[in-house]
Wavefront OBJ file of the C-alpha trace (Angstrom):
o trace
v 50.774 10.940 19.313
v 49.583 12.738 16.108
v 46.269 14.596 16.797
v 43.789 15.833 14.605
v 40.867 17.800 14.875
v 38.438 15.000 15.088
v 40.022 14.005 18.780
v 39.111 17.335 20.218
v 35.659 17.996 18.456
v 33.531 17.212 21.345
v 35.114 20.023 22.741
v 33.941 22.447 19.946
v 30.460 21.369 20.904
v 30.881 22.044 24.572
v 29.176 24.223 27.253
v 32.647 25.974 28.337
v 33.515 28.110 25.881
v 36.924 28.091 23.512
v 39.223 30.901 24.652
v 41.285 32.221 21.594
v 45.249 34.090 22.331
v 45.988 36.490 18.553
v 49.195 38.807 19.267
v 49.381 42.164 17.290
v 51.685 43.215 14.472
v 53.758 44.546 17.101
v 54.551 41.975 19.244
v 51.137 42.650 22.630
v 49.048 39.550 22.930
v 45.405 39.254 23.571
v 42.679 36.470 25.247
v 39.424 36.455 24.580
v 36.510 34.075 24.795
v 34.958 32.772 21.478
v 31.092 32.234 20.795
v 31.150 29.639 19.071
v 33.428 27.460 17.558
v 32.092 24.798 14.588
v 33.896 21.780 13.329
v 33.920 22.209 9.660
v 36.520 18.532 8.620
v 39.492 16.810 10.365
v 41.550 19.562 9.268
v 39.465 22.659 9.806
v 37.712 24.621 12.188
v 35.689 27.721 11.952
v 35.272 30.610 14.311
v 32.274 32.853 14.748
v 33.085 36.397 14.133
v 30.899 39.589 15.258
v 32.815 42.249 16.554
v 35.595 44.554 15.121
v 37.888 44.301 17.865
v 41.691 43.661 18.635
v 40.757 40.030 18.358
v 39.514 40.402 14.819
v 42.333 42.943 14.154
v 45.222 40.856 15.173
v 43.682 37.811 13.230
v 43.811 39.624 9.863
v 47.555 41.389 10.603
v 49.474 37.595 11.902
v 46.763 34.966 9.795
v 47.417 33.060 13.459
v 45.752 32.463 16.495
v 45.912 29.888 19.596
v 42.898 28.126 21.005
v 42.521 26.794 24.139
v 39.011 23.935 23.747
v 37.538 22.293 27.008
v 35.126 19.312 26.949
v 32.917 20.176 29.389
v 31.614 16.438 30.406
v 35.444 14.635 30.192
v 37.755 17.747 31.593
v 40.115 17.008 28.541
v 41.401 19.979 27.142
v 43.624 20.932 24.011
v 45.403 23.529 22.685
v 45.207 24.189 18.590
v 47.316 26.299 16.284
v 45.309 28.445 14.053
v 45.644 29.267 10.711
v 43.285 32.079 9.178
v 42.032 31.420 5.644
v 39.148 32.999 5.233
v 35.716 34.781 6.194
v 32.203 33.198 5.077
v 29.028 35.601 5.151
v 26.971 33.257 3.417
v 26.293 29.937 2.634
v 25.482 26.368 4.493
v 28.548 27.363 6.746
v 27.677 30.398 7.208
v 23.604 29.522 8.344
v 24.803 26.994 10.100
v 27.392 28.972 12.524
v 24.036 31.650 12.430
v 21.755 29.516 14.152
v 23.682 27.531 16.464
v 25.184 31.184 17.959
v 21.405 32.249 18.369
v 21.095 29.628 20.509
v 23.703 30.429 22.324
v 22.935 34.551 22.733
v 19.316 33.608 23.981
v 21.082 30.839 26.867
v 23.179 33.386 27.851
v 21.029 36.215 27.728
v 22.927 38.108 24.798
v 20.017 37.417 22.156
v 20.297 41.463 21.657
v 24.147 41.669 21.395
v 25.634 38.633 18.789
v 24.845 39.596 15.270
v 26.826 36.612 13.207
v 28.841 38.819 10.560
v 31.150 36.138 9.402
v 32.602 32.469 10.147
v 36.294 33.109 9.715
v 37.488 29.404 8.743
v 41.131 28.338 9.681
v 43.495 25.510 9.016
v 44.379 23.248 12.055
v 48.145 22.777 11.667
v 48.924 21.239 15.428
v 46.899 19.751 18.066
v 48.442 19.356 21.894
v 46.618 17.709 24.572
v 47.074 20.072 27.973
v 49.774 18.462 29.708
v 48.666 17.310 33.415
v 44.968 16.942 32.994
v 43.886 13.924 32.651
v 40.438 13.120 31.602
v 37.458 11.903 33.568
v 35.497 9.008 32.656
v 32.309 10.289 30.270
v 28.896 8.940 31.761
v 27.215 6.314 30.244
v 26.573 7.743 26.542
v 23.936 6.802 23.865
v 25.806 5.011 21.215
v 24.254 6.530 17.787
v 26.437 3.871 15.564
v 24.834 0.799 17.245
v 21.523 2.894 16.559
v 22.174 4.020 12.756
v 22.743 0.257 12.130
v 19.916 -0.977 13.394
v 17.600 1.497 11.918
v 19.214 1.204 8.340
v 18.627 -2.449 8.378
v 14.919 -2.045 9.152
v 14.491 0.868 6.248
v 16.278 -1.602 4.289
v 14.191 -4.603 4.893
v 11.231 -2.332 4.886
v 8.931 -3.374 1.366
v 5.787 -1.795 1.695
v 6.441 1.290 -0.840
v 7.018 4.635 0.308
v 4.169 5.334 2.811
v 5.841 2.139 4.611
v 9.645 3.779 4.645
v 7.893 7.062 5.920
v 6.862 4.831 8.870
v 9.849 3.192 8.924
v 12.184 5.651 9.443
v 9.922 7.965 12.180
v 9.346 4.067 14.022
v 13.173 3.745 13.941
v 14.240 7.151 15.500
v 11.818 6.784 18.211
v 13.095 2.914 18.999
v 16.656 2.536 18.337
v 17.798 6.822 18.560
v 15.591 7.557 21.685
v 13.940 10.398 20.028
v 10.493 11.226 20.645
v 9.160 13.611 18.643
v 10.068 13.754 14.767
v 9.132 14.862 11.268
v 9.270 14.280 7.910
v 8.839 17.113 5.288
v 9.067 16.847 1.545
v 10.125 19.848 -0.765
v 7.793 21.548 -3.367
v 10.464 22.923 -5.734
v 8.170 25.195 -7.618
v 6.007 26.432 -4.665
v 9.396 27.163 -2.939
v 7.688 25.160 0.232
v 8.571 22.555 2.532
v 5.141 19.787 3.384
v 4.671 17.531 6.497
v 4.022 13.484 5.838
v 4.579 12.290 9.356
v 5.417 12.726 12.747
v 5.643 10.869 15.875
v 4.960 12.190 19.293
v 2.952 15.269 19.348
v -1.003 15.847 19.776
v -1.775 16.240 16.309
v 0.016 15.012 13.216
v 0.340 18.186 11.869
v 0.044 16.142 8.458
v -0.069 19.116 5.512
v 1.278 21.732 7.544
v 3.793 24.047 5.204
v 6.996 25.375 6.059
v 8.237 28.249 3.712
v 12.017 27.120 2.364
v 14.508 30.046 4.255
v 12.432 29.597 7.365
v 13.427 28.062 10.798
v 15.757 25.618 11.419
v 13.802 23.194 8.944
v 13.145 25.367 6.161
v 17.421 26.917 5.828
v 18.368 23.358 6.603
v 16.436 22.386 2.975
v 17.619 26.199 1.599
v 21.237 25.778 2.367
v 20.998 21.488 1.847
v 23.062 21.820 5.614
v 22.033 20.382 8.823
v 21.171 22.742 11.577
v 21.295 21.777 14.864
v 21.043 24.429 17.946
v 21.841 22.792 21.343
v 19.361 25.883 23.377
v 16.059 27.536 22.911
v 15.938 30.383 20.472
v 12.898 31.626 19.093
v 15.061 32.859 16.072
v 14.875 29.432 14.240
v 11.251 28.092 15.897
v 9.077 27.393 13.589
v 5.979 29.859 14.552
v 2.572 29.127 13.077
v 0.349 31.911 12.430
v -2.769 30.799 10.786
v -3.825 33.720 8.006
v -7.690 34.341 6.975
v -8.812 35.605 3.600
v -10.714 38.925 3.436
v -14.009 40.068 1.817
v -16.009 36.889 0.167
v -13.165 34.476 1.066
v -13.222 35.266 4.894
v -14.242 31.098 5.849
v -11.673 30.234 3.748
v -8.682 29.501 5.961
v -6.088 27.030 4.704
v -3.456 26.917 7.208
v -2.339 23.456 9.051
v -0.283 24.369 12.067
v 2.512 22.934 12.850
v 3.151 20.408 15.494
v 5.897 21.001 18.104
v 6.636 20.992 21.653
v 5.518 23.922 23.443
v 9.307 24.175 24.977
v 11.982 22.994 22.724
v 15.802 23.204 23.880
v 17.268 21.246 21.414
v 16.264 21.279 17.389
v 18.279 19.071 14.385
v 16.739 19.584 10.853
v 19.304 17.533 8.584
v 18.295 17.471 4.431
v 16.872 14.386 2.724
v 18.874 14.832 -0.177
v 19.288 12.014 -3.038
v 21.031 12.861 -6.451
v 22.743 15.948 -5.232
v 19.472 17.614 -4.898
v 17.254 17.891 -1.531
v 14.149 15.921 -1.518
v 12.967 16.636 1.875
v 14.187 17.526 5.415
v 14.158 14.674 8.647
v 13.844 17.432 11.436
v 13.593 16.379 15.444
v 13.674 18.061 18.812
v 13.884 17.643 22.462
v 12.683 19.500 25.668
v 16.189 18.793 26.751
v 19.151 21.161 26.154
v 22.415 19.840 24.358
v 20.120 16.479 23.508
v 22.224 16.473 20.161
v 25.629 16.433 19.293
v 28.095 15.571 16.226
v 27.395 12.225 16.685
v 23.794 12.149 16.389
v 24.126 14.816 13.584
v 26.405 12.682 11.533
v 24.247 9.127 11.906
v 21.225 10.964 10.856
v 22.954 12.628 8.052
v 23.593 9.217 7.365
v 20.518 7.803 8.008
v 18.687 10.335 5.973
v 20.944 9.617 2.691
v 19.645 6.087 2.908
v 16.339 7.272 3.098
v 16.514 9.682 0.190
v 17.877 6.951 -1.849
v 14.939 4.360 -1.081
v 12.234 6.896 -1.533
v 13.738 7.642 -4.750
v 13.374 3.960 -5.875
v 9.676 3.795 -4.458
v 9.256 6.826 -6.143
v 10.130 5.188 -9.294
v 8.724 1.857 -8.774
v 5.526 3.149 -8.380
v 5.984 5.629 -11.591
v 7.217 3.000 -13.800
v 4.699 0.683 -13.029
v 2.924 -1.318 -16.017
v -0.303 0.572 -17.154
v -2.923 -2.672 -17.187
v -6.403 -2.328 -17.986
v -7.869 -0.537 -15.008
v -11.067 -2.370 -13.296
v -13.687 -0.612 -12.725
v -15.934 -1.422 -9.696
v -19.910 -0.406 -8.838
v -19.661 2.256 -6.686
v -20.104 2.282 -3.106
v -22.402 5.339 -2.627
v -23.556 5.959 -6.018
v -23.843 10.339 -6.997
v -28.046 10.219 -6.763
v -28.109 7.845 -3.821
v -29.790 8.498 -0.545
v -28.140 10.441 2.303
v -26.653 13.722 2.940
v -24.283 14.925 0.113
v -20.847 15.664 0.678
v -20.200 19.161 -0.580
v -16.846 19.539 -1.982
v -15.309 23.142 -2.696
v -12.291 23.610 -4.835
v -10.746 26.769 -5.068
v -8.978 26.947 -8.524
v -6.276 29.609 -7.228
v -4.511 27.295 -5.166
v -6.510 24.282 -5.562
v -7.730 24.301 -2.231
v -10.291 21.193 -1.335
v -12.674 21.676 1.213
v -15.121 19.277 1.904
v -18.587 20.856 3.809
v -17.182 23.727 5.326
v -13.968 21.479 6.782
v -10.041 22.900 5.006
v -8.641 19.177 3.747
v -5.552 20.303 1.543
v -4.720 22.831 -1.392
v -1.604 22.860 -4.250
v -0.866 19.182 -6.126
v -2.665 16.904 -3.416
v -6.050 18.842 -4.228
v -6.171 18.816 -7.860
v -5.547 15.226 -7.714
v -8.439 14.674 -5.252
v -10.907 16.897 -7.592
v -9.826 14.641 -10.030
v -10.450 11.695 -8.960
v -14.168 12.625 -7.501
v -14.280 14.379 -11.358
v -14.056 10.941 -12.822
v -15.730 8.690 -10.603
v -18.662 11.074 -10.586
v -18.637 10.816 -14.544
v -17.177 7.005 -15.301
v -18.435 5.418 -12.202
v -14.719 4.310 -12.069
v -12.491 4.473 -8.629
v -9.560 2.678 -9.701
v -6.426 5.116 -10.797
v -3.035 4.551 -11.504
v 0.490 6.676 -10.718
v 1.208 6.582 -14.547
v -2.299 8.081 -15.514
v -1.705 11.431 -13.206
v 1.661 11.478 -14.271
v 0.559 11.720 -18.146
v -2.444 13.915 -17.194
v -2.350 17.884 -18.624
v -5.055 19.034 -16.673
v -3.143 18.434 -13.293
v -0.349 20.715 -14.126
v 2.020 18.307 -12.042
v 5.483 19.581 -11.694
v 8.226 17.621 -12.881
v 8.820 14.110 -11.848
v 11.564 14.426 -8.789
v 8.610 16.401 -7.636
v 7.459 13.153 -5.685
v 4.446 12.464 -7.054
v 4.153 8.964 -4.288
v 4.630 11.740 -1.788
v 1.373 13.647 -2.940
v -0.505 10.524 -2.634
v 0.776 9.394 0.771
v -0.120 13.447 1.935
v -3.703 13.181 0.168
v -4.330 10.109 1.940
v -3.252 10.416 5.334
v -5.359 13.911 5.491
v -8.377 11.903 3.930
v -8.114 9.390 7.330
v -7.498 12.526 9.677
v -10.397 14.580 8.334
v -13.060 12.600 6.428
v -15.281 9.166 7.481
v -16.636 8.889 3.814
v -13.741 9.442 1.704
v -10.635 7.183 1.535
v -7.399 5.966 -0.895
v -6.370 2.397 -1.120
v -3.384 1.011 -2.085
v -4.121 -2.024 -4.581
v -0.825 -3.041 -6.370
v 2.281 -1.243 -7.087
v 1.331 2.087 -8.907
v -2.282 1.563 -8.451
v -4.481 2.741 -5.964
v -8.503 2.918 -5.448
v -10.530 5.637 -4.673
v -13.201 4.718 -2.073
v -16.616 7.057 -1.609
v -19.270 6.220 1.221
v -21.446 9.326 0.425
v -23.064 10.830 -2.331
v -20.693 13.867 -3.568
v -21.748 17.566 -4.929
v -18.848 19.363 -6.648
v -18.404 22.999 -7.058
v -15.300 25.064 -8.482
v -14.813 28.622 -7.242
v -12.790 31.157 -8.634
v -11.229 31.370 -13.137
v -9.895 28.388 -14.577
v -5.936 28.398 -13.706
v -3.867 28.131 -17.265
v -2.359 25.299 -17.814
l 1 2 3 4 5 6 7 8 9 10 11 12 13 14 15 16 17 18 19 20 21 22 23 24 25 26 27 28 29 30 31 32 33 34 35 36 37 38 39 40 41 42 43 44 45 46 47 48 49 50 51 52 53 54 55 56 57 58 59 60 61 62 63 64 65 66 67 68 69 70 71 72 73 74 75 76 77 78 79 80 81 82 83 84 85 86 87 88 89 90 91 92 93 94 95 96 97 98 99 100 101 102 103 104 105 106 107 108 109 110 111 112 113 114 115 116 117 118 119 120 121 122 123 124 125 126 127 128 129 130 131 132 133 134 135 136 137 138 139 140 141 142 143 144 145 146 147 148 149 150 151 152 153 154 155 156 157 158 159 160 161 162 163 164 165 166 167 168 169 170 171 172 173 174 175 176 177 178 179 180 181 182 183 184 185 186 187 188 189 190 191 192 193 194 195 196 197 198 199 200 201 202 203 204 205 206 207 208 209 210 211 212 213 214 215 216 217 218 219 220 221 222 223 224 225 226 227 228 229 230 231 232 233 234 235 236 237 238 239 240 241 242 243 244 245 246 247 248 249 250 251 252 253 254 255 256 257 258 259 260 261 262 263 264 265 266 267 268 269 270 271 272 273 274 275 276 277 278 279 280 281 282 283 284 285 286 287 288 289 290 291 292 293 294 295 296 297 298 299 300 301 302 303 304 305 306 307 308 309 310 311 312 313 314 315 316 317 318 319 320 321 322 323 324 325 326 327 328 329 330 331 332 333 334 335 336 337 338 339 340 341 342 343 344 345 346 347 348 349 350 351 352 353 354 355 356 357 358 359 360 361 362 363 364 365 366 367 368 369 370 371 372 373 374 375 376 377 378 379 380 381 382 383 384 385 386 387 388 389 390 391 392 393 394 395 396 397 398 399 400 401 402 403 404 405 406 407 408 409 410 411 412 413 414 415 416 417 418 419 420 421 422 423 424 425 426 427 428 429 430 431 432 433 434 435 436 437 438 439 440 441 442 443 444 445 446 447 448 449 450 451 452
């Protein structure tokens, strides 16, 4: 029977490790273990390099090495013929191979010995099952497929815009894939930052939270527009929050949402949102349990989140190409001079930080749009707004328009429910949206004007 690589790749992702024969340019042969071993297509395989030793040496005098690949839950094993083409230092590859091998130096205590200084790719040119091993039955497995369908069909039949398909897609990995705790991250191209709309399963929603691009598994997974997925705990690629405080005058001002995560995390998979060519966002989830992810779950939410990108992309642009109608405008709740206790809003014009009383709600895009909104009602009496009319405004400075502008809203008002009981956005039609305020409302602008 004709094997290829895709028969044996469950053995590339296994606990034993590969062992790899090279013979020298004059005729000795050596064994060694490899690190790590990462399927790359049905017809190549790439091998983690980082030492200079006979190994490496033979490899790059013969082009040609054996190796011997062990599924550690069937028992099958297979033997593959080698071809060296070439060594990667950089690149998706490259970061990928990086992070999955830190997982593996901190399981087996080696976090201070494997340095990742290449993935040396090679052709497969023959596959042989070992000869007198037959394989055990696998347990029972999860069956990602059956689970990919069934969460496509409810993004598809999901209408409610893009705050719905946010829902939808966290709802679906917790009820068809098993997986507990999730989040979704869109990019900010120009800030060079990655920003949290939703989560499932954690204490706190974590909703605004930043994640530089470069950074953890999420932020190279949305660099290097690669999924990363490490099978054991590393604090290499955890996310760590450290919450930073201004200095002098500014020393209240702290603008840092941490993250949300699981205390102990074994198992991380950060695959790109990507729609166009470009990445739009990252889908990242994790797991107390080691090895909780494998190929198959990496390839149906690869999957999964190319659907995703797609149909945000056409909410995106429903909402931005809806019709401009007169806009009503209604008597406001809490008129500016009514009784009660005025909500004092701060906006730093730096960063466009918003906070309201002494609380930190949100800074960059989402803020300027919430200063002005309160600008407008407080001087038109008007709280109805439409996607078209930020889009078209100057004085927002919006980036351009794959910079999800639905996304900013969806942020701004999931942060408004968290953190404020007088201060709310409604969704009223497609494109439209209504500001609602249930306290009187003092503005004041810190900081010079920011050019436009």
């Amino acid at each position: 029977m004709s094997l290829d690589l895709d028969t044996a790749r469950d053995c590339l992702d296994s606990a034993i490790p590969c062992t790899i024969a090279t013979v020298s340019g004059d005729g000795i042969p050596n064994v060694t273990y490899v690190s790590h071993a990462e399927y790359v297509d049905a017809e190549h395989l790439a091998l983690s390099f980082q030492f200079f030793n006979k190994t490496r040496e033979n490899v790059l005098a013969r082009r040609a090495a054996l190796l011997y690949a062990t599924d550690s839950e069937s028992g099958a094993s297979y033997r593959l013929e080698l071809e060296y083409l070439r060594t990667e230092s950089e690149g998706p590859l490259f970061e990928r191979m990086k992070a999955r091998l830190a997982g593996i130096a901190s399981h087996t205590g080696m976090a201070g010995v494997f340095r990742l200084r290449g993935a040396d790719v090679y052709r497969v040119r023959g596959i042989e099952a070992v000869a007198g091993i037959s394989a055990a039955p696998r347990p029972p497995q999860r069956k990602p497929l059956a689970a990919l369908r069934a969460a496509s069909c409810a993004i598809a039949a999901c209408g409610g815009g893009f705050d719905a398909l946010l829902d939808a897609a966290l709802d679906a990995l917790q009820r068809h894939f098993d997986i507990h705790h999730a989040a979704l991250l869109m990019l900010d191209r120009a800030q060079g930052r990655l920003y949290l709309v939703g989560s499932r399963g954690y204490a706190r929603s974590g909703i605004g939270s930043e994640i530089e691009l470069g950074d953890g598994v999420i932020g190279v997974a949305a660099a290097q527009n690669t999924p990363i997925r490490i099978a054991y705990a590393t604090s290499d690629y955890r996310y760590v929050h450290v919450a930073t405080q201004a200095d002098g005058a500014d020393a209240q001002r702290r603008t840092e949402i941490p993250f949300p995560g699981l205390a102990h995390v074994e198992s991380q998979l950060a695959v790109p949102i990507v729609c166009g060519g470009e990445v739009r966002g990252v889908l990242y989830v994790e797991c107390p349990q080691q090895r909780r992810f494998g190929y198959d779950d990496e390839d149906a939410l690869i999957t999964l989140s190319t659907q995703l990108g797609l149909a945000l992309d056409q909410a995106q642009a429903a909402q931005d190409e809806a019709g401009d109608v007169e806009l009503a405008t209604e008597t406001a709740e809490c008129p500016a001079g009514s009784d009660g206790t005025p909500l004092q809003v701060r906006r730093y014009r730096e960063d466009d930080s918003i906070f309201l009383d002494d609380d930190y709600l949100i800074k960059g895009v989402a803020g300027a749009i919430l200063w002005k909104l309160l600008d407008v009602w407080l001087a038109e009496g008007r709280n109805e707004f439409s996607n078209r009319e930020l889009r078209l405004d100057p004085s927002l400075r919006l980036p351009d328009i794959a910079d999800n502008l639905e996304a900013r809203l969806v942020l701004l008002s999931r942060r408004l429910a968290e953190r404020s009981d007088c201060l709310r956005i409604e969704k009223t039609a497609r494109g439209r949206f209504r500001l609602h305020v249930g306290r009187p409302v003092r503005l004041a602008e810190i900081g010079k004007p920011v050019a436009a």
